[in-house]
RODO-2510 file (C-alpha; in nm, 4 decimals, decimal comma):
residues 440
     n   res          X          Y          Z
     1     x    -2,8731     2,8796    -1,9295
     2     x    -2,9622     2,9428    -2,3132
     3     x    -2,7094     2,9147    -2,6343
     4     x    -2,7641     3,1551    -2,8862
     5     x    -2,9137     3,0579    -3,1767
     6     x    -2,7366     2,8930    -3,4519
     7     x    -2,8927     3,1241    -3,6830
     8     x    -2,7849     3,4104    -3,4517
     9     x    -2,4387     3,4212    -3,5899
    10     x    -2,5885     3,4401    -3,9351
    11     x    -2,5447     3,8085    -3,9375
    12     x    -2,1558     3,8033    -3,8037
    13     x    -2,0415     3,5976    -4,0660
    14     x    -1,9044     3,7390    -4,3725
    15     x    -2,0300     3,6703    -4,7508
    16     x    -1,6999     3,4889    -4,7660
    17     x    -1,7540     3,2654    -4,4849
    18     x    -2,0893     3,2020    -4,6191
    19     x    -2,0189     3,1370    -4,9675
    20     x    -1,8080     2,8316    -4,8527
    21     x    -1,9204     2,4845    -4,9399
    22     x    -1,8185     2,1413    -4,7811
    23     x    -1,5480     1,9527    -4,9589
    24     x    -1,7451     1,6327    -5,1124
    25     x    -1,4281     1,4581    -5,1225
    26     x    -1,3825     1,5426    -4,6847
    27     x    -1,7266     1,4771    -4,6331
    28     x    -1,6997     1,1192    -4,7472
    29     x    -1,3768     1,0443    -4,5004
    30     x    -1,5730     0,9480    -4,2244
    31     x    -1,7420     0,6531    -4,4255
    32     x    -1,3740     0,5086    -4,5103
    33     x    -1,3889     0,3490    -4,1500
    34     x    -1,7105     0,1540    -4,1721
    35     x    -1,6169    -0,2016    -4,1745
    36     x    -1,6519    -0,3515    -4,5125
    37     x    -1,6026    -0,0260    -4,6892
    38     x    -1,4094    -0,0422    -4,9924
    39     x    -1,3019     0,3355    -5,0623
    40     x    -1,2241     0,4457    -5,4015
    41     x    -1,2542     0,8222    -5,2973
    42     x    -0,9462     1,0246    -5,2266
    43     x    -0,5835     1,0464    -5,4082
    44     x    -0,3959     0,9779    -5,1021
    45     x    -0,0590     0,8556    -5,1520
    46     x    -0,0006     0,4932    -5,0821
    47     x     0,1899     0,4368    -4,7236
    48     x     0,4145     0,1675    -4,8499
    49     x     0,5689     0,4452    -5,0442
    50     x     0,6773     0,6504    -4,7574
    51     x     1,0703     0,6143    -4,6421
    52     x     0,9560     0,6323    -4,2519
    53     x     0,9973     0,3298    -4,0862
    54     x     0,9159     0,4457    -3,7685
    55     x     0,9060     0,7977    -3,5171
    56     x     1,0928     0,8487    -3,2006
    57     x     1,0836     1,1402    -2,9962
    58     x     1,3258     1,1427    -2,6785
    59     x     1,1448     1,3372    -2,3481
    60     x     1,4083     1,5359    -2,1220
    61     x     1,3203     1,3645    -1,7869
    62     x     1,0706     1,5148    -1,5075
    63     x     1,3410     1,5658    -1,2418
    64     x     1,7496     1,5262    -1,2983
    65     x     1,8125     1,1702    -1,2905
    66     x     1,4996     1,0430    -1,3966
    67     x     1,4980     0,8331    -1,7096
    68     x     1,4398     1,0006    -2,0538
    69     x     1,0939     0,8865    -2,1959
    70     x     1,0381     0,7744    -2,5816
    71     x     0,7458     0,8665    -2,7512
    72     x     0,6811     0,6174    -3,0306
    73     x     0,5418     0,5739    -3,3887
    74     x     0,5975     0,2534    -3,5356
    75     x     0,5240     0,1037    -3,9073
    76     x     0,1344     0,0877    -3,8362
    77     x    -0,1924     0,1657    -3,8289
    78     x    -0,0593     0,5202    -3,6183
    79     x     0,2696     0,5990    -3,8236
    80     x     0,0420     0,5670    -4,1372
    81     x    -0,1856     0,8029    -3,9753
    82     x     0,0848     1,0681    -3,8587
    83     x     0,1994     1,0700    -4,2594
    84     x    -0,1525     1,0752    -4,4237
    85     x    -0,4474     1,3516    -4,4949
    86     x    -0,6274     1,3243    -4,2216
    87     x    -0,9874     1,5091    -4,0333
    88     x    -1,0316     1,8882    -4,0823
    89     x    -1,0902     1,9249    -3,7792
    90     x    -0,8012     1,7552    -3,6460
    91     x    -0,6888     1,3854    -3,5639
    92     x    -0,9776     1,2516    -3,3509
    93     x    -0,7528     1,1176    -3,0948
    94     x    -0,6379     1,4423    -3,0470
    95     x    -0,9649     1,6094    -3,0518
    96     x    -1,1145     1,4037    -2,7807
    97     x    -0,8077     1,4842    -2,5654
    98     x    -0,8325     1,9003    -2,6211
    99     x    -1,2067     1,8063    -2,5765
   100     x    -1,1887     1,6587    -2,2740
   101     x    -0,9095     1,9335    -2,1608
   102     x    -1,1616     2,1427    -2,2060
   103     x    -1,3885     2,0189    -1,9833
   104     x    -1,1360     2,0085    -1,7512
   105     x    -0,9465     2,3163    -1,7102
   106     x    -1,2816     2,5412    -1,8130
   107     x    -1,5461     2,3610    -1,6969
   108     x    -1,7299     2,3326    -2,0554
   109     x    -1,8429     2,0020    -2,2081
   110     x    -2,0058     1,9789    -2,5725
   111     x    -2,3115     1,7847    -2,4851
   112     x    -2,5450     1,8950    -2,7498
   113     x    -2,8267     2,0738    -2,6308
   114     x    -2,6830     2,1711    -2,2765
   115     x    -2,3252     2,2984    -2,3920
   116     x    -2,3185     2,3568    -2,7220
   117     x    -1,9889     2,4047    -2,9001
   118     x    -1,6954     2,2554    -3,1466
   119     x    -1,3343     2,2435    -3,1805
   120     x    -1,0943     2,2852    -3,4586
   121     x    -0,7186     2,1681    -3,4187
   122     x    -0,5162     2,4321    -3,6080
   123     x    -0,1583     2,5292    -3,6656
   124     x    -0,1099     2,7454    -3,4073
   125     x    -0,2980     3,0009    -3,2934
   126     x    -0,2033     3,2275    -3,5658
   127     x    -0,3589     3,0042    -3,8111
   128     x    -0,7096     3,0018    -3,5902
   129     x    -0,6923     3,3658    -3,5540
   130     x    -0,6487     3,4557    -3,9606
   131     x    -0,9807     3,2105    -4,0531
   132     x    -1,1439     3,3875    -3,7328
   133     x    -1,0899     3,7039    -3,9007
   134     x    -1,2216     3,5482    -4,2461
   135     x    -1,5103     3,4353    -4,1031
   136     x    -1,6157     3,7154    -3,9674
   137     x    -1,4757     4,0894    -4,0613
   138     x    -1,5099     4,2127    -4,4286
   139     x    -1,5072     4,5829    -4,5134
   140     x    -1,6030     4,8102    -4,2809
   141     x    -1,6941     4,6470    -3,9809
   142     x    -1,6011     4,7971    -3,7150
   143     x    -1,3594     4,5385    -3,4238
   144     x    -1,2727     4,6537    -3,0569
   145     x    -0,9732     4,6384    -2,9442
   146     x    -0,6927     4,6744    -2,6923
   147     x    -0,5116     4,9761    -2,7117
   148     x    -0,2060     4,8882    -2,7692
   149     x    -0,3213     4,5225    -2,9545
   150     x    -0,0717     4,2454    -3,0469
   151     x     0,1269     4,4131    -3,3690
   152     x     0,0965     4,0402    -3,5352
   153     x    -0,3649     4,1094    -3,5125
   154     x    -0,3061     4,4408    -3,6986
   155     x    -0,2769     4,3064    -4,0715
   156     x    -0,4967     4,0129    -4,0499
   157     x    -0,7674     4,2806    -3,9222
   158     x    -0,6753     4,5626    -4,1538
   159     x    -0,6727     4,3240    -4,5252
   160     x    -1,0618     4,2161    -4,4053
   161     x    -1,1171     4,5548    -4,3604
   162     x    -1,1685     4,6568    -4,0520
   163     x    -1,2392     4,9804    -3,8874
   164     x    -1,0728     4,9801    -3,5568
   165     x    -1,2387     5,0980    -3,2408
   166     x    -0,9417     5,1556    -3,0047
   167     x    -1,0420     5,0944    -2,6126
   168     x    -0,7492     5,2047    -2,3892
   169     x    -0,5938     4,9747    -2,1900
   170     x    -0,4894     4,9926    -1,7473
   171     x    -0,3061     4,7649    -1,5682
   172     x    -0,5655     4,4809    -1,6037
   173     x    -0,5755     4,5376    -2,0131
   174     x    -0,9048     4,6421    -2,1522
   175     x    -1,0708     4,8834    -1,9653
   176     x    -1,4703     4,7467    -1,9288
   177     x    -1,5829     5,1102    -1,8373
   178     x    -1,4369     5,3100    -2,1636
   179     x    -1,5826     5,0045    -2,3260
   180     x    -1,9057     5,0565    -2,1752
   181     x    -1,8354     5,4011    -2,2613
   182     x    -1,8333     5,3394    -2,6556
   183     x    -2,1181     5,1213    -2,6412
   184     x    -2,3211     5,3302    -2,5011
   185     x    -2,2145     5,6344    -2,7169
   186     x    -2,2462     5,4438    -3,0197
   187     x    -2,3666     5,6523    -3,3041
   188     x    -2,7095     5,5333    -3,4372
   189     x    -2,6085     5,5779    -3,7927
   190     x    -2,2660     5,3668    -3,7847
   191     x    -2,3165     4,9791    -3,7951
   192     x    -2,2592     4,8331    -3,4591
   193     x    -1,9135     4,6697    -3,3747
   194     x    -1,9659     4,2891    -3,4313
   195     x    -1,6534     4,1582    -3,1914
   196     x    -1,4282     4,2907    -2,9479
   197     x    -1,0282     4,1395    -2,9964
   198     x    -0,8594     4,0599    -2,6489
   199     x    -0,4848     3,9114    -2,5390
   200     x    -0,6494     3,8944    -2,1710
   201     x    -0,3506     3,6882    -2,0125
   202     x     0,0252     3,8448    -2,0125
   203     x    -0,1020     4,0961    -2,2576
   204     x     0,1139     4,1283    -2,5898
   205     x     0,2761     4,3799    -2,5641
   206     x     0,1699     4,5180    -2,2468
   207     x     0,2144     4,2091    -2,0317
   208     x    -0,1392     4,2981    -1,8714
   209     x    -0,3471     4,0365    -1,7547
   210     x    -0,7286     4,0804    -1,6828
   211     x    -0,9049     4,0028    -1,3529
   212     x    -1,2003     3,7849    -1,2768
   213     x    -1,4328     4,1229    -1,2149
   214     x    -1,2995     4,2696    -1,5420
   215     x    -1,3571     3,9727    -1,7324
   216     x    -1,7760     3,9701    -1,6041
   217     x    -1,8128     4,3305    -1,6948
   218     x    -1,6862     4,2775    -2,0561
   219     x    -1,9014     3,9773    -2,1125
   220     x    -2,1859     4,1209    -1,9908
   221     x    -2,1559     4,4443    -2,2000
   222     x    -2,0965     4,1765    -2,5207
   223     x    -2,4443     4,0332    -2,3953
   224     x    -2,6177     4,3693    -2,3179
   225     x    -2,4572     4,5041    -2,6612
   226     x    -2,4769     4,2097    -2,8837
   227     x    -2,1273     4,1114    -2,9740
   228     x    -1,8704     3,8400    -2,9783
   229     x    -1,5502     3,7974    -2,7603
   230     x    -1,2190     3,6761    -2,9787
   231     x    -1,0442     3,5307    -2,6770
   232     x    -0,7028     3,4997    -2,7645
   233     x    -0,5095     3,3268    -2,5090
   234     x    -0,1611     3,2247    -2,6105
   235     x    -0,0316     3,2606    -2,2723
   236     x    -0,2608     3,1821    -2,0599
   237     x    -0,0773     2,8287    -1,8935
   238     x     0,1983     3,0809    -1,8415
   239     x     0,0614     3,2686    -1,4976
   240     x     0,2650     3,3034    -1,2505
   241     x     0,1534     3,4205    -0,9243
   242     x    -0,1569     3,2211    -0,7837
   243     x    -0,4492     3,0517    -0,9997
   244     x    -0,5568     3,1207    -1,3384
   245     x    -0,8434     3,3405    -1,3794
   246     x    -1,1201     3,1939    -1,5356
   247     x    -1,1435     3,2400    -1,8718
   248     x    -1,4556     3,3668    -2,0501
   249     x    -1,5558     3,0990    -2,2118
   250     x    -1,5291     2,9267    -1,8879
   251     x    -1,7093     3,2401    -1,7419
   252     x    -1,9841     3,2296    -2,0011
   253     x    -2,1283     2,8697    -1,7694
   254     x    -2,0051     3,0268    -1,4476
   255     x    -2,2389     3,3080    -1,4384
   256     x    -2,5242     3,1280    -1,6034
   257     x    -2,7794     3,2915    -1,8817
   258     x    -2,6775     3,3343    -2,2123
   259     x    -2,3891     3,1407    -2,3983
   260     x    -2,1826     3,0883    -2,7167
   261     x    -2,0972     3,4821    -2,7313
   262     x    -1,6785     3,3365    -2,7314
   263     x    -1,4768     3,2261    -2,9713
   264     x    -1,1635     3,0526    -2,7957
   265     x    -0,8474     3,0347    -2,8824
   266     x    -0,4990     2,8375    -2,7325
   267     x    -0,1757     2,7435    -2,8230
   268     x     0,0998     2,5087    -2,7602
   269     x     0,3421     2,7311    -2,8918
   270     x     0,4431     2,8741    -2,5422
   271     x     0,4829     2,5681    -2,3348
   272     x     0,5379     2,2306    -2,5664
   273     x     0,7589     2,4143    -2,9044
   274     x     0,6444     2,6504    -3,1315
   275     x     0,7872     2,4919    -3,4068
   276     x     0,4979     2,1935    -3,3825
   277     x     0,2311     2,4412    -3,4980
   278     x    -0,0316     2,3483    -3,2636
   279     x    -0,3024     2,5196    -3,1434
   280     x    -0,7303     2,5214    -3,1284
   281     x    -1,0124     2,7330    -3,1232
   282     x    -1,3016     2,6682    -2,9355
   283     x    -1,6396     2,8231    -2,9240
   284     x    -1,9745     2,8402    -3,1063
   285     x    -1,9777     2,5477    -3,4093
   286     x    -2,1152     2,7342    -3,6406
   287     x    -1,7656     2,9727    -3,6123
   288     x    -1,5838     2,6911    -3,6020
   289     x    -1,7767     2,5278    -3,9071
   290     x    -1,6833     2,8233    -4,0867
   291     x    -1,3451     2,7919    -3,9931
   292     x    -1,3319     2,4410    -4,0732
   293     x    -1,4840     2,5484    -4,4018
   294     x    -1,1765     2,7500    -4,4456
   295     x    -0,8989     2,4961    -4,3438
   296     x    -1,0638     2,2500    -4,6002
   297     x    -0,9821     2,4958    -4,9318
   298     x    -0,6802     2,6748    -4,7461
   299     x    -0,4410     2,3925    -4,6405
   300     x    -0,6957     2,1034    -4,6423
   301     x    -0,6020     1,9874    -4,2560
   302     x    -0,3620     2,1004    -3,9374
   303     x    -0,0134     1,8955    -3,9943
   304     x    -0,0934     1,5217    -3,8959
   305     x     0,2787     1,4583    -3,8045
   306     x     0,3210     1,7174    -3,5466
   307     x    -0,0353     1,6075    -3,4362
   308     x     0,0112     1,2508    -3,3844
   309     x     0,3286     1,3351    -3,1554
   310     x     0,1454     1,5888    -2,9848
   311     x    -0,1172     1,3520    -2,9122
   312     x     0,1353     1,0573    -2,8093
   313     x     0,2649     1,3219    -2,5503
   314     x    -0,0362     1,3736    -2,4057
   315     x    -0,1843     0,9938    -2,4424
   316     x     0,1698     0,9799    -2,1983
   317     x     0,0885     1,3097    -1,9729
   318     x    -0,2518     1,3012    -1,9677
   319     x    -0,4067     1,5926    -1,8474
   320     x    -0,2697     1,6304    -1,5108
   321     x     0,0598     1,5668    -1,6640
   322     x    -0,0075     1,8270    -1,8967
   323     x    -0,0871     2,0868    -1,6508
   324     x     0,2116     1,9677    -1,4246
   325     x     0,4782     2,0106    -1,7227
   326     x     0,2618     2,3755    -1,7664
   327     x     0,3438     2,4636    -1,4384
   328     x     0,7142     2,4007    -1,4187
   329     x     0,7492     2,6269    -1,7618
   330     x     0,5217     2,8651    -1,5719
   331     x     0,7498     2,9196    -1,2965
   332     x     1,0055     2,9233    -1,5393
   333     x     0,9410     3,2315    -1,6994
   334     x     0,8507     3,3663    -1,3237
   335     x     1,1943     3,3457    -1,2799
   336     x     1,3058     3,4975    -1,5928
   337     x     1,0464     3,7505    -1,5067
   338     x     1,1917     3,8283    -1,1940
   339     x     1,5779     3,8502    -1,3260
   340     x     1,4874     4,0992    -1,5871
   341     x     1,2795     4,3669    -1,3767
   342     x     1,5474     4,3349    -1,0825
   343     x     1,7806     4,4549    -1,3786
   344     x     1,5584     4,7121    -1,5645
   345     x     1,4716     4,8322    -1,1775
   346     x     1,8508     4,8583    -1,1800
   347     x     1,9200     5,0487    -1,4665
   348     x     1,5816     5,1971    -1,5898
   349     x     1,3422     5,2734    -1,2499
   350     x     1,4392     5,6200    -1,2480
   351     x     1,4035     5,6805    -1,6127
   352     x     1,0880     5,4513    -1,7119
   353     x     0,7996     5,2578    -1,5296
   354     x     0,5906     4,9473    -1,6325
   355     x     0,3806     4,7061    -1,4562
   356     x     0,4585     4,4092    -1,3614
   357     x     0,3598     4,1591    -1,5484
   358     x     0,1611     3,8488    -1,3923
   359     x     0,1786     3,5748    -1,7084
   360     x     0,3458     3,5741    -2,0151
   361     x     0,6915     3,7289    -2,1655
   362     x     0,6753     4,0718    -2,2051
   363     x     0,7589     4,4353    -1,9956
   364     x     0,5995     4,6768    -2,1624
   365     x     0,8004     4,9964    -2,0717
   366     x     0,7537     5,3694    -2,1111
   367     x     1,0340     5,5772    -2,1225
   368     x     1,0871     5,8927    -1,9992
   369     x     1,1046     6,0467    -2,3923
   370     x     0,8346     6,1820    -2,6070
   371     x     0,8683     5,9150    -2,8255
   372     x     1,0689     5,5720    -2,9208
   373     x     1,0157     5,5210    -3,2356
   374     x     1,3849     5,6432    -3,3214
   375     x     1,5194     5,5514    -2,9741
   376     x     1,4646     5,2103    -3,0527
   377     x     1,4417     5,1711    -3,4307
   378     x     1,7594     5,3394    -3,4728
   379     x     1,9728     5,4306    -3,1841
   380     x     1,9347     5,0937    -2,9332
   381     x     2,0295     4,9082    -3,2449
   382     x     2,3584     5,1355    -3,2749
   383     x     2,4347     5,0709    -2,9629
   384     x     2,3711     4,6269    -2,9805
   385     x     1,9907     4,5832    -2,8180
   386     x     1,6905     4,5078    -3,0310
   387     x     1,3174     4,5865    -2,9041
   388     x     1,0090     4,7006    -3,0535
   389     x     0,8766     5,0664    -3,0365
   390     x     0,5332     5,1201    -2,9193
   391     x     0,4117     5,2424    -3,2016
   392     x     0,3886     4,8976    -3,3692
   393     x     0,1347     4,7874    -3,1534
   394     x    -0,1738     5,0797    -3,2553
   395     x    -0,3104     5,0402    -3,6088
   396     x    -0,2832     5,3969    -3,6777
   397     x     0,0502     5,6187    -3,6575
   398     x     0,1412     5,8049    -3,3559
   399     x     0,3992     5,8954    -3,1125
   400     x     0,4772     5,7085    -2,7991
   401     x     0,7179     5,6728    -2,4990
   402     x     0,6760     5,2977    -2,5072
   403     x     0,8486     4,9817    -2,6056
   404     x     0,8508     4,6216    -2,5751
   405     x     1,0735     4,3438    -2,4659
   406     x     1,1012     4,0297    -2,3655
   407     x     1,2704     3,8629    -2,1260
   408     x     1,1686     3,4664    -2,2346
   409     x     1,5175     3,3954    -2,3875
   410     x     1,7833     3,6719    -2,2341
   411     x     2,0315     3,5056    -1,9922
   412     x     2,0851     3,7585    -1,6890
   413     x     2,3719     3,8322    -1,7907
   414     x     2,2195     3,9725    -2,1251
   415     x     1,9650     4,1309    -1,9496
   416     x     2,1535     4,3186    -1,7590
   417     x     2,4003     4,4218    -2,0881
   418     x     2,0590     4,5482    -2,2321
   419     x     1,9652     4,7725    -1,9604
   420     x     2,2593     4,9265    -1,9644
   421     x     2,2445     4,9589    -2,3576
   422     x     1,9298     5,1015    -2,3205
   423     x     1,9774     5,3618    -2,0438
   424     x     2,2724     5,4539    -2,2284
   425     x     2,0457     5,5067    -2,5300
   426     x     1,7922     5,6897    -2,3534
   427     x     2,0092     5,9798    -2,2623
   428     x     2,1712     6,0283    -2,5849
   429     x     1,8635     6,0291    -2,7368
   430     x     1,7589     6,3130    -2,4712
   431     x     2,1015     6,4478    -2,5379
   432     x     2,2003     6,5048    -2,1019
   433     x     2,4666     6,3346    -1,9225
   434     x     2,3239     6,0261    -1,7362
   435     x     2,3628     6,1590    -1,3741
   436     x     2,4856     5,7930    -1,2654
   437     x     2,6859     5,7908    -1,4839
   438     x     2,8325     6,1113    -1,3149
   439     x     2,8337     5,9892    -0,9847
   440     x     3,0928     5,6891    -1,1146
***
């Protein structure tokens, strides 16, 4: 197996990227824990001036009946930690543990030399997916991606300046052979696309998730073609039916030859609380570095409060716990899953069709209508449902029969409300009599 060259990724990286320069006040942190250092370096405020004596988070229990754990930060050494600046990177406690998760769920470990990459702890994967894009589109590079792509991608993408490269999507997301396609069409006089953007797990929006096979084709053609993967993987803990397909950084080791062709990255929104802001990326350090780079001018570090009681969670978990607690959410959302397509199968199967989805939150349907822009935009909300129209989810405008919702927080009660809503909107918007309805 080889790793790319550090001074390979030299030509992805924007002038921006580049032109960043270590902080000379975070470079010196480190040296504050030598013994017998006396540091004089960094305004931080002075602990004894913060009001918090202590935090306590209360667990729900495993199993009914079980007792409620208590995660604990007392006045110390790790409460003074949770409320101070802290590494870049991430609290180091933390880092080893997403290290060592790593190595664990995807088979990678950062022994220099043999497996070569870093980690940044960010604030979700939004964060880690902006300072991608800093690092590494400027104007008029050209990005694969999905067609449809995740709606929230578009800005970020289109301020750097990117010129999109749409690659239609089947039920496994990406296709690999209109990719190949492109690649191999690829005008000699247009600069080569530098990364391809992917959602490969429960696809946002169209719930799509991509297969092992799929997944070896597409990293081979970044190999054979000379570009990067952005794996973004928010949902990946949330599969339902049988085991989680390798990812591709984990497939980058699996099939041997070249690596450090993926940039990585997860989130904790999904299964611990959105509201905590936690996520990481994961890939080739001199990405991260420049990502790091980034976090250091931007917002100086990922928050250390919602760190330190991630990282007492998991110090309490540990990894199989982790991967236990992602299991049970998992088959939560299978069941939520299964409630709302019995219900749009109900009220929608003869009027739309959608695949089902095998992770994540989202049916991505298309209606029997030319378009649902207005359907949805205007009409559904007349008549009391929210979605989004397809046409969100493509960075340039168009029409289509498609829309998205999800079923992570509708009771079945609501769900089936919806439906109804919907179907009802769908043939006013056609302007026919609903033949069930008819029949009633």
């Amino acid at each position: 197996m080889t790793q790319l060259d550090s001074r390979h990724y030299e030509k992805w990286l924007t002038a921006q990227a580049k032109s960043r320069h270590p902080s000379v006040i975070r470079t010196l942190f480190p040296l504050e824990n030598n013994p017998g250092i006396i540091s004089l370096l960094a305004g931080k405020p002075n602990p004894e001036t913060f009001p918090f004596e202590n935090i306590t988070v209360t667990l729900k229990p495993v199993s009914p009946g079980a007792p409620h754990p208590k995660l604990e930060l007392n006045a110390g050494p790790d409460l003074a930690e949770a409320l101070q600046y802290t590494a870049t990177a991430g609290l180091p406690r933390l880092h080893k543990f997403v290290t060592e998760l790593q190595h664990h769920v995807h088979g990678r470990e950062p022994i220099s030399g043999e497996d070569d990459f870093g980690i940044t702890i960010t604030n979700g994967s939004q964060d880690a997916f902006t300072k991608a894009c800093a690092a590494l589109i400027e104007q008029g590079d050209y990005v694969l991606i999905e067609s449809p792509v995740y709606t929230g991608a578009i800005p970020e993408m289109t301020i750097a300046g990117a010129q999109f490269v749409e690659i239609d999507c089947d039920g496994q997301g990406m296709s690999a052979e209109k990719l190949s396609d492109v690649m191999e069409n690829w005008p000699e006089d247009k600069p080569r696309p530098k990364l391809v953007y992917t959602v490969p797990t429960g696809n946002n929006p169209s719930g799509a998730s991509a297969g092992k096979q799929r997944k070896i084709d597409i990293l081979n053609l970044a190999r054979k073609h000379d570009f990067l993967i952005l794996e973004d993987d928010p949902y990946y803990f949330l599969t339902f039916d049988g085991g989680r397909v390798p990812s591709y950084f984990a497939l980058e080791k699996e099939l041997g030859g070249e690596r450090g062709r993926v940039l990585r990255l997860d989130s904790m929104s999904k299964v611990l609380s959105s509201g905590l802001r936690i996520g990481w990326a994961t890939g080739p350090k001199r990405l991260i570095q420049a990502m790091d780079l980034h976090t250091s001018s931007a917002n100086l570090q990922p928050n250390s409060t919602s760190q330190a009681i991630v990282q007492q969670l998991f110090n309490h978990w540990g990894i199989e716990g982790l991967l236990d607690h992602v299991t049970r959410v998992a088959g939560f959302y299978r069941t939520k899953r299964d409630a709302f397509e019995k219900a749009a199968e109900k009220y929608m199967g003869d009027i739309a069709t959608w695949v089902t989805p095998k992770a994540g939150m989202f049916l991505w349907l298309k209606l029997d209508v030319e378009d649902s822009n207005e359907l949805i935009q205007e009409r559904a909300i007349k008549n009391g449902v929210i979605a989004l129209p397809g046409n969100v989810f493509y960075p340039t405008p168009r029409q289509t029969p498609y829309t998205r919702l999800s079923y992570s927080m509708a009771s079945i009660e609501d769900a089936e409300e919806a439906f109804r809503r919907l179907r009802k909107t769908v043939f006013e918007t056609k302007g026919i009599p609903d033949p069930k309805a008819l029949e009633n």
